[in-house]
VEXDREN-2710 file (C-alpha; in Angstrom, 1 decimal):
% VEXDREN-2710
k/r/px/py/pz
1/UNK/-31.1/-38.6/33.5
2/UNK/-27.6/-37.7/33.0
3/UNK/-26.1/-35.1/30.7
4/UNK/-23.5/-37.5/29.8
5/UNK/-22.4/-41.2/30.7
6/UNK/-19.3/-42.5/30.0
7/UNK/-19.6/-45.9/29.7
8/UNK/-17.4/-49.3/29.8
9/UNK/-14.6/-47.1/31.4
10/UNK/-11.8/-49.2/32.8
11/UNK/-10.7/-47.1/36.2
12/UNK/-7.4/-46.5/37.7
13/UNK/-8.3/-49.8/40.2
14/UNK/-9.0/-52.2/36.8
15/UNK/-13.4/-52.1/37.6
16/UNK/-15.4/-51.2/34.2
17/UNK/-17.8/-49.2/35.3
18/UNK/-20.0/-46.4/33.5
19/UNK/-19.5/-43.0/35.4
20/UNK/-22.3/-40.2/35.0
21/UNK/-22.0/-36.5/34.7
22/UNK/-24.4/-33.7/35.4
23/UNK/-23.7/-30.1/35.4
24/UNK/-19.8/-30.9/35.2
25/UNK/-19.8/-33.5/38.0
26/UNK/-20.0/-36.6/38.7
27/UNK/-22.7/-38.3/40.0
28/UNK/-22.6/-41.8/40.2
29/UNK/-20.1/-44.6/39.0
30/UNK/-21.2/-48.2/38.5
31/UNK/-24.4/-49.4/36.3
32/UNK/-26.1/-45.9/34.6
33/UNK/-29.3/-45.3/34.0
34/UNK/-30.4/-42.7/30.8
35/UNK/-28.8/-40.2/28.8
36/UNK/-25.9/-39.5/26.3
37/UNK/-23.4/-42.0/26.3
38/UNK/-20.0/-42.2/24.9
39/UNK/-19.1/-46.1/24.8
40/UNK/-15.2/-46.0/26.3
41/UNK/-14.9/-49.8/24.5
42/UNK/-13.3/-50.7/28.4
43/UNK/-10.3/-48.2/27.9
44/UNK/-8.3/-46.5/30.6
45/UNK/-10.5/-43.1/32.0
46/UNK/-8.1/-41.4/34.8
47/UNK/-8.4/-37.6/35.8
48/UNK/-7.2/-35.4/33.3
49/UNK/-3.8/-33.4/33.9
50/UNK/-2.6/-29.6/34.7
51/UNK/0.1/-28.6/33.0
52/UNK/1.1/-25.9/35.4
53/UNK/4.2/-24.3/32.7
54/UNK/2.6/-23.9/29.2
55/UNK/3.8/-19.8/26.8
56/UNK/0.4/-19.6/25.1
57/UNK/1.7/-17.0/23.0
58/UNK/-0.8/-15.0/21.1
59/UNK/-1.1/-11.0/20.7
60/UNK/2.4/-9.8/18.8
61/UNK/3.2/-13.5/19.0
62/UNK/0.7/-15.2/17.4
63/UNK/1.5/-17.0/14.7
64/UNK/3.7/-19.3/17.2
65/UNK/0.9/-20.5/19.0
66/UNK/-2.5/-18.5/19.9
67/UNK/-5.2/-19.7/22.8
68/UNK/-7.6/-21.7/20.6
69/UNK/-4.8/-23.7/18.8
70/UNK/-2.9/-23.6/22.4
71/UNK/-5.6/-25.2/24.2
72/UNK/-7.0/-27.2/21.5
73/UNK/-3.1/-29.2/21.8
74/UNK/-4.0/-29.2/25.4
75/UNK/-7.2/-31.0/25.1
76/UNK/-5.7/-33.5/22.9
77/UNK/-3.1/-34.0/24.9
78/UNK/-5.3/-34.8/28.2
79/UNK/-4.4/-31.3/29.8
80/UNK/-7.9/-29.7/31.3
81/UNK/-6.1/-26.8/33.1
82/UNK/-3.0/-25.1/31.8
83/UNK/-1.4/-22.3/33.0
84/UNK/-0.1/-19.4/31.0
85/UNK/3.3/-17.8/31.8
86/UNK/3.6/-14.1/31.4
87/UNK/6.7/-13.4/29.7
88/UNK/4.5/-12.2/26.9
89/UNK/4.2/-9.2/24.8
90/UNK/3.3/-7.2/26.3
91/UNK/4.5/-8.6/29.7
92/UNK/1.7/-9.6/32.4
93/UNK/3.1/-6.6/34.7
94/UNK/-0.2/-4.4/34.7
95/UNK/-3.4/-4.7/35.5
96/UNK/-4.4/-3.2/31.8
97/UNK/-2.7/-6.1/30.3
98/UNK/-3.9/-9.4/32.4
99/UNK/-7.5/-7.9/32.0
100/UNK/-6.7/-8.0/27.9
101/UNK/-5.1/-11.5/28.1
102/UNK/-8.2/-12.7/30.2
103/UNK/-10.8/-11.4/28.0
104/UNK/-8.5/-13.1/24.9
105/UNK/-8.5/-16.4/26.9
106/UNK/-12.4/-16.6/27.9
107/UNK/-13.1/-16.1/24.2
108/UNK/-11.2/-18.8/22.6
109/UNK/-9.9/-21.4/25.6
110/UNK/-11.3/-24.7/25.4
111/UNK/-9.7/-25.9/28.5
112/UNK/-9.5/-24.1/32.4
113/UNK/-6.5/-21.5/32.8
114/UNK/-5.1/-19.6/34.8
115/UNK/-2.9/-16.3/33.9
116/UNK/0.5/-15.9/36.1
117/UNK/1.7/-12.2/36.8
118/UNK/4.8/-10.9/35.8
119/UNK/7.8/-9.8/38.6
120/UNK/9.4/-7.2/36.9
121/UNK/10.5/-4.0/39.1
122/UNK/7.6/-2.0/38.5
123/UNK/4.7/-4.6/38.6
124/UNK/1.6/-3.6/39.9
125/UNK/1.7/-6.9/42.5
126/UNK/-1.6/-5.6/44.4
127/UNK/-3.7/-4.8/41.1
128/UNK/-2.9/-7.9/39.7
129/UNK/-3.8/-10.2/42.9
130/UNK/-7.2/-8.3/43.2
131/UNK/-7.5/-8.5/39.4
132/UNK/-7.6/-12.6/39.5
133/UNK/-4.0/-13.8/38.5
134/UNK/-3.6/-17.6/39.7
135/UNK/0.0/-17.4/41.1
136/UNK/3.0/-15.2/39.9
137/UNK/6.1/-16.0/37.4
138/UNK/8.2/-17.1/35.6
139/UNK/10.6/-15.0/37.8
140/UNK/13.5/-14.8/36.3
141/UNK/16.9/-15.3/37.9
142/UNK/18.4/-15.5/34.6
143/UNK/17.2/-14.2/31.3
144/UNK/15.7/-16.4/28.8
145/UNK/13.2/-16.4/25.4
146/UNK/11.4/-12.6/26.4
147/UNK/12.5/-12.7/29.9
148/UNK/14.8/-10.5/31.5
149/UNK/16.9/-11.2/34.4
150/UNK/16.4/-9.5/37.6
151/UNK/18.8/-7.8/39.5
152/UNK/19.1/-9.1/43.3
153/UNK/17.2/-6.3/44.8
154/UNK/14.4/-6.3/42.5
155/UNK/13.9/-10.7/43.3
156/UNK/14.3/-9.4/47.2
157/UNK/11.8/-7.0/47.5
158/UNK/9.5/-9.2/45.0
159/UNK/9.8/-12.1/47.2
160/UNK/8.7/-10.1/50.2
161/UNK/5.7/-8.2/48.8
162/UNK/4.3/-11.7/47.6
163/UNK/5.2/-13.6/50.4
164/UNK/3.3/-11.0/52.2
165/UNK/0.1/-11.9/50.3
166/UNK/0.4/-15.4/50.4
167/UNK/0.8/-15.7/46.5
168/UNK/2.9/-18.6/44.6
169/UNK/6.2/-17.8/43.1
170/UNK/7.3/-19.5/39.9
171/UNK/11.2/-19.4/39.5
172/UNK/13.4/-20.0/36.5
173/UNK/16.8/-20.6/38.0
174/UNK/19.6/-20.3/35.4
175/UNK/23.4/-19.1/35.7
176/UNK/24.5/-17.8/31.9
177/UNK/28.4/-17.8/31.0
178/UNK/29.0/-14.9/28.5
179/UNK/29.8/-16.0/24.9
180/UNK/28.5/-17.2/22.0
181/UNK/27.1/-20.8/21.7
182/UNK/26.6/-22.6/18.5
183/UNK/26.3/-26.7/19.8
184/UNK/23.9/-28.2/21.5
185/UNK/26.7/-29.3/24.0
186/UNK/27.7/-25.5/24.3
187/UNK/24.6/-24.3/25.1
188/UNK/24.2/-26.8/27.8
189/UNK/27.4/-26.2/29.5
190/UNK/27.1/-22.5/28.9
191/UNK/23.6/-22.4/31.3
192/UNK/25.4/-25.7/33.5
193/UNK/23.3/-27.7/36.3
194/UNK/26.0/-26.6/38.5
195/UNK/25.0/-22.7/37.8
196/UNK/21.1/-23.3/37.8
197/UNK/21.7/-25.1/41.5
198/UNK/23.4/-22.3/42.9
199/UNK/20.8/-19.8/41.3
200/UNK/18.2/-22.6/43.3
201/UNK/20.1/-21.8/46.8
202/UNK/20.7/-17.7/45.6
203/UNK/17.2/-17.8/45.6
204/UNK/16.0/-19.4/48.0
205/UNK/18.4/-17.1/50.8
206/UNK/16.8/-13.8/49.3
207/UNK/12.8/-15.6/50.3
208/UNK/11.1/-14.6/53.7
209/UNK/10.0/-17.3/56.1
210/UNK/6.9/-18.4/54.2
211/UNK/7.8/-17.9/50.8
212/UNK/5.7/-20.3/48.5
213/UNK/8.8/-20.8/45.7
214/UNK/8.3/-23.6/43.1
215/UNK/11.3/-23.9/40.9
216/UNK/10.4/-24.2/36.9
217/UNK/12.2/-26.7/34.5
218/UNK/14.8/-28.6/36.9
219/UNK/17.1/-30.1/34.7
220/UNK/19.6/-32.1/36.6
221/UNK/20.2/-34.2/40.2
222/UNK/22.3/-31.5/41.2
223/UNK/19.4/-29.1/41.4
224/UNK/17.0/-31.6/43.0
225/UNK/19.2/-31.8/45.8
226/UNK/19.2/-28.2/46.0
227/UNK/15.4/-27.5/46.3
228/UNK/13.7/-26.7/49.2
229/UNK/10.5/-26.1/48.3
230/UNK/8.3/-27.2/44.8
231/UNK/10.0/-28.7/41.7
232/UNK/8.8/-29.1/38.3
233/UNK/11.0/-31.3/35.7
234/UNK/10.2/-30.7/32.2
235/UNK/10.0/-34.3/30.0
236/UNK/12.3/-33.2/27.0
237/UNK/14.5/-33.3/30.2
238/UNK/13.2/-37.2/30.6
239/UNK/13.0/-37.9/27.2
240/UNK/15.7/-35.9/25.2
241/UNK/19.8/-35.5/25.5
242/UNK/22.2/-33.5/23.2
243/UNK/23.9/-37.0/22.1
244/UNK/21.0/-38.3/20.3
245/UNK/20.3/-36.0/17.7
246/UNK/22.7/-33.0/15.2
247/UNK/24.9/-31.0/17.3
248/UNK/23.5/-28.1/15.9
249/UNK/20.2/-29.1/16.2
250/UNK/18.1/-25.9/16.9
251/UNK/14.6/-28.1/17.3
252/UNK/16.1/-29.4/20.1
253/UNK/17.0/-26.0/21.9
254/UNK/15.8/-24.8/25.0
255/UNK/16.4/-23.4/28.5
256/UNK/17.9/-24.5/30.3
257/UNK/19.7/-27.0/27.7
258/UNK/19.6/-30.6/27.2
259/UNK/21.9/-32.5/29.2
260/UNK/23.7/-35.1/28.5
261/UNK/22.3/-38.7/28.3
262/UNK/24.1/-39.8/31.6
263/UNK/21.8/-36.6/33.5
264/UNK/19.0/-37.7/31.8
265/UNK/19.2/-41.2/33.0
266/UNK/19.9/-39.8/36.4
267/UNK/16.5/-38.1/36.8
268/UNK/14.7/-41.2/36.0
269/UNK/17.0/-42.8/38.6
270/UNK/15.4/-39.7/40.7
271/UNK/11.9/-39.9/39.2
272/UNK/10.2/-40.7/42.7
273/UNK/11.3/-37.6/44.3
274/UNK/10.1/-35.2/41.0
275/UNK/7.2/-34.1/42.8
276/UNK/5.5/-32.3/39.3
277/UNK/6.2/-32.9/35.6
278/UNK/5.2/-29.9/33.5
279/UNK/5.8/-29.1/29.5
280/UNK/7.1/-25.5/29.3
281/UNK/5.5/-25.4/26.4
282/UNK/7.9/-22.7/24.3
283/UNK/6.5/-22.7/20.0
284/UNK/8.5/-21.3/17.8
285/UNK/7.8/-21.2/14.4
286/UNK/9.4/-23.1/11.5
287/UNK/10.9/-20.3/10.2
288/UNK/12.6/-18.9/13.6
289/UNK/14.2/-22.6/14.7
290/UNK/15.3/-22.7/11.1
291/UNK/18.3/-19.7/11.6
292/UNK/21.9/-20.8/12.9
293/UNK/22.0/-22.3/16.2
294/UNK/23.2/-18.8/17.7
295/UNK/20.4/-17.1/16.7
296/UNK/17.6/-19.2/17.2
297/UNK/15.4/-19.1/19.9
298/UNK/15.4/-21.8/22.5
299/UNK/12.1/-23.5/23.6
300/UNK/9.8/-26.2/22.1
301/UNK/6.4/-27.2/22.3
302/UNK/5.2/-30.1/24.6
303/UNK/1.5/-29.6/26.0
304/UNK/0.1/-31.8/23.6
305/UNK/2.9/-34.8/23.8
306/UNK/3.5/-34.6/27.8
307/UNK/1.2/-36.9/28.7
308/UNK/1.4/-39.3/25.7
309/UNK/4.9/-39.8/26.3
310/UNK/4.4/-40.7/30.1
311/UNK/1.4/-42.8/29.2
312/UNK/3.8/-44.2/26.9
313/UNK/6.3/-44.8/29.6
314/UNK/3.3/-46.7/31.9
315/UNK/2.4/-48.7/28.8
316/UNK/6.2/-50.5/28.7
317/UNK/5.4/-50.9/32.6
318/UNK/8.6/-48.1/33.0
319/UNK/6.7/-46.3/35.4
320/UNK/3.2/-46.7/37.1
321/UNK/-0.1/-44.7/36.7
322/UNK/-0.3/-43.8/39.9
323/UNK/3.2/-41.9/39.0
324/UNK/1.6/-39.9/36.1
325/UNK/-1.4/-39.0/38.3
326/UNK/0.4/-37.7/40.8
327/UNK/3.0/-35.5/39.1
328/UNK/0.7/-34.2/36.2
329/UNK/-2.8/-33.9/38.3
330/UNK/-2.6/-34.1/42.5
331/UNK/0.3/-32.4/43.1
332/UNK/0.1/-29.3/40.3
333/UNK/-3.6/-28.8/41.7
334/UNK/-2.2/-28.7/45.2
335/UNK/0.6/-26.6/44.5
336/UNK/-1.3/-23.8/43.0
337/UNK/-4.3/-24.0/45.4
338/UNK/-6.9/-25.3/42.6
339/UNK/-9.3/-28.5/43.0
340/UNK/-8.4/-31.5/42.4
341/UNK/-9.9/-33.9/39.9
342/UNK/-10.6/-37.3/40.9
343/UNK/-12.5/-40.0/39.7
344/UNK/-15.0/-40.2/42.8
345/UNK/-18.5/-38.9/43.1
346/UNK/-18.8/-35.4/43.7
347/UNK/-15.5/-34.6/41.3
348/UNK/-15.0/-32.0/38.8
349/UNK/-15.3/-34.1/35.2
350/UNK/-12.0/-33.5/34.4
351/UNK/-11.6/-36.5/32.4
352/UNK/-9.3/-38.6/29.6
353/UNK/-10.4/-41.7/28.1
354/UNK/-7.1/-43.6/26.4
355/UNK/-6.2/-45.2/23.2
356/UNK/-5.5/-49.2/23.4
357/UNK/-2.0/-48.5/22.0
358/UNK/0.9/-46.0/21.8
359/UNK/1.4/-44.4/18.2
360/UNK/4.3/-42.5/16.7
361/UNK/4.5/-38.7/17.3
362/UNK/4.1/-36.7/14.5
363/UNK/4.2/-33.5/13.7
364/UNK/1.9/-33.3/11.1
365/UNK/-0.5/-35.1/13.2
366/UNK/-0.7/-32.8/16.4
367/UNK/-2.1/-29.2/16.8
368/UNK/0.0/-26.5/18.1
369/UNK/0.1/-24.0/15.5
370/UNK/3.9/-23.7/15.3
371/UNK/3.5/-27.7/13.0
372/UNK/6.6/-29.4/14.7
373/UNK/7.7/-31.6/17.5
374/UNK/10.8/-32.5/19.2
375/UNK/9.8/-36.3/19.6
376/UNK/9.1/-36.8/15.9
377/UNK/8.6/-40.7/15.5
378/UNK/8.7/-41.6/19.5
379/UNK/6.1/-43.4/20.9
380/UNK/3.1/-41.9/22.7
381/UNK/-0.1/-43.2/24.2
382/UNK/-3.1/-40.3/23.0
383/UNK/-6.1/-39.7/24.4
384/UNK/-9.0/-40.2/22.7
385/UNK/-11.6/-38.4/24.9
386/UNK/-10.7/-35.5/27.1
387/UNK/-13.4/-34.0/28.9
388/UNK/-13.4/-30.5/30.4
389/UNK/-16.1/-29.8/33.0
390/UNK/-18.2/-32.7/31.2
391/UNK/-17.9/-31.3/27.9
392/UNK/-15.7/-33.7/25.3
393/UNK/-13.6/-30.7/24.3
394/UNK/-11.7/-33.5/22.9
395/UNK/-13.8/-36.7/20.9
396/UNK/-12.9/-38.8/18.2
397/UNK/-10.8/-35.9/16.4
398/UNK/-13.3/-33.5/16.9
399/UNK/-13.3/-30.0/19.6
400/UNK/-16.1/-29.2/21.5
401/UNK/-15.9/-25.6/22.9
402/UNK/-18.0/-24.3/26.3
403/UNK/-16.1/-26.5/29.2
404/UNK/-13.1/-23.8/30.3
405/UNK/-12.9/-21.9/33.1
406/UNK/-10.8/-19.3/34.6
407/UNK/-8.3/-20.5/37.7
408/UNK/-7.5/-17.7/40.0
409/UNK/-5.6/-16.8/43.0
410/UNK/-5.5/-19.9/45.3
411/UNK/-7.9/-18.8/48.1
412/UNK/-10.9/-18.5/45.2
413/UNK/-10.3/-21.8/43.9
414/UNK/-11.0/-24.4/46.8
415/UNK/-14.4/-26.0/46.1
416/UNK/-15.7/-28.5/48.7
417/UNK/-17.0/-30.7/46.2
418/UNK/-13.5/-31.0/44.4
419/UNK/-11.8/-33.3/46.3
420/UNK/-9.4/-36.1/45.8
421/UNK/-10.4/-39.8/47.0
422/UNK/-7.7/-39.8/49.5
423/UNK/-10.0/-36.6/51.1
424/UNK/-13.0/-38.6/51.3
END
């Protein structure tokens, strides 16, 4: 008897089939025998995604976003494993801290996580690798929404100690021209491509031979070219450009900037060689976007809408499912060393189940905490099961809590029974 059957799935290959789950795993796909059942009515059920860039918030910055509200968009969205950035208040720099944030997350995640160090100057590196950080970063080459930029030495001798220890390093790679900014089209060429590829290859030449570097938020074609290592590309950077909405639109601010609708239209042209798509989920409340475009922060949110919008994208055949698989669940799992969901016997259930059609985005409809979107009206394609561990944290409008669990340092993570079906 199973503890849960999802049944009349439609797979990735087009079979309906009913696929059985026991202790967080499945056991058989094809013709079920007993046990709960959630009818799937023949809808699309692929592995759910890890969003490997997502600002939880919480603590002093709660009312933009906390980690039930956080991870109940993730759910929703069909994001089982997040993970959390530590340019947070305080910053993930101590072992004191992450042990807080952890104890924060357990209670009140209802997806997996994992909590990324800080690299500031005095970081306790070796306290927070034995204390269970999954990878470390943002590292900041350039500052940005409570980040500060480092000074050469500092990324140097960062680079080293990690690279000693084998840990990931998450990069935000931004060159900022002095001045104020008050345009969407100011703020992008004040933080251009040109300066964010440079910071790629200033980088890269401080590393060691064996440096893991993965570069956050790549922007623009320029950059791409300029990578040596991992990429993420973030999809307001797919699905957003300064042209198409107020100059001094501050919902539409982030870093690095919205380009311009000719860039955007390049990275599609690039999309086979964007190895990772990831939200950098950024709230801000209502209140804070609402100040002149000078003074308000950049960032937006995006866990929840990341994978509607791409599911979106398969639906008008622009890309294929295999596409969204890849960049939102094989290769993020890969990157930072975790298992990897498949839809195979022996897999983590990890699962989505997917409406028939694409809705508007709205706002009012989703569940971050901050209330707003930057792809008010667009299309998206929601999920309306996600399962976490076997538990539909996500059913029919409703959370279930109990299916989350911590992601730490690579080495830990690597089951044998999570693997991929290209493993098997």
């Amino acid at each position: 008897m199973a503890d849960l059957i999802l049944s009349n799935s439609r797979l990735p290959d087009g079979r309906i089939a009913d696929i059985s789950i026991e202790n967080g795993v499945i056991t058989h796909i094809g013709s079920s025998g007993s046990g709960e059942r959630i009818d799937c009515k023949n809808r699309l059920c692929i592995p759910a995604a890890t969003d490997m860039h997502v600002h939880i918030r919480d603590g002093a910055q709660s009312a933009k976003e906390d980690w039930t509200t956080g991870t109940q968009a993730a759910v929703s969205g069909g994001v089982a494993t997040i993970v959390d950035q530590p340019n947070t208040i305080p910053p993930m720099d101590s072992v004191k801290n992450f042990t807080e944030r952890l104890a924060l997350a357990k209670e009140h995640s209802f997806c997996h996580f994992g909590i990324n160090g800080s690299v500031t100057e005095g970081a306790d590196f070796i306290g927070l690798i034995d204390a269970g950080v999954l990878a470390f970063g943002e590292m900041f080459a350039a500052p940005s929404s409570y980040g500060t930029a480092l000074t050469t030495n500092v990324i140097r001798a960062s680079l080293k100690t990690l690279t000693e220890h084998g840990m990931l390093v998450t990069v935000h790679a931004e060159e900022v021209a002095p001045g104020e900014v008050n345009s969407l089209a100011e703020h992008s060429a004040s933080r251009s491509i040109s300066g964010e590829a440079k910071t790629i290859r200033f980088v890269q030449s401080l590393a060691p031979a064996g440096a893991k570097l993965h570069f956050c938020h790549v922007s623009g074609v320029e950059s791409i070219d300029a990578v040596l290592g991992t990429f993420e590309v973030a999809p307001h950077h797919l699905f957003l450009s300064y042209e198409e909405t107020e100059p001094e639109d501050t919902f539409w601010k982030m870093n690095p900037p919205l380009r311009s609708k000719k860039e955007r239209l390049s990275l599609w042209e690039n999309f086979s060689r964007i190895p990772v798509v990831a939200s950098d989920h950024a709230p801000h409340t209502l209140t804070e976007k609402s100040q002149p475009f000078s003074s308000a922060p950049s960032g937006v949110p995006g866990v929840e809408t990341m994978l509607p919008l791409l599911m979106n994208a398969v639906f008008e055949r622009k890309i294929t499912l295999l596409d969204v698989i890849t960049k939102t669940v094989t290769n993020p799992g890969r990157i930072l060393g975790l298992p990897v969901p498949s839809i195979s016997v022996g897999s983590r259930a990890d699962l989505v189940v997917y409406a028939d059609a694409p809705v508007k985005i709205s706002g009012e409809s989703l569940h971050s905490k901050c209330g707003w979107t930057p792809y008010e009206g667009m299309p998206g394609l929601f999920p309306v099961t996600t399962l976490v561990n076997g538990i539909p944290a996500w059913h029919d409008g409703e959370f279930t809590y109990g299916g989350g669990q911590v992601r730490t340092g690579c080495q830990k993570n690597i089951s044998t029974t999570d693997k991929t079906a290209e493993d098997k």
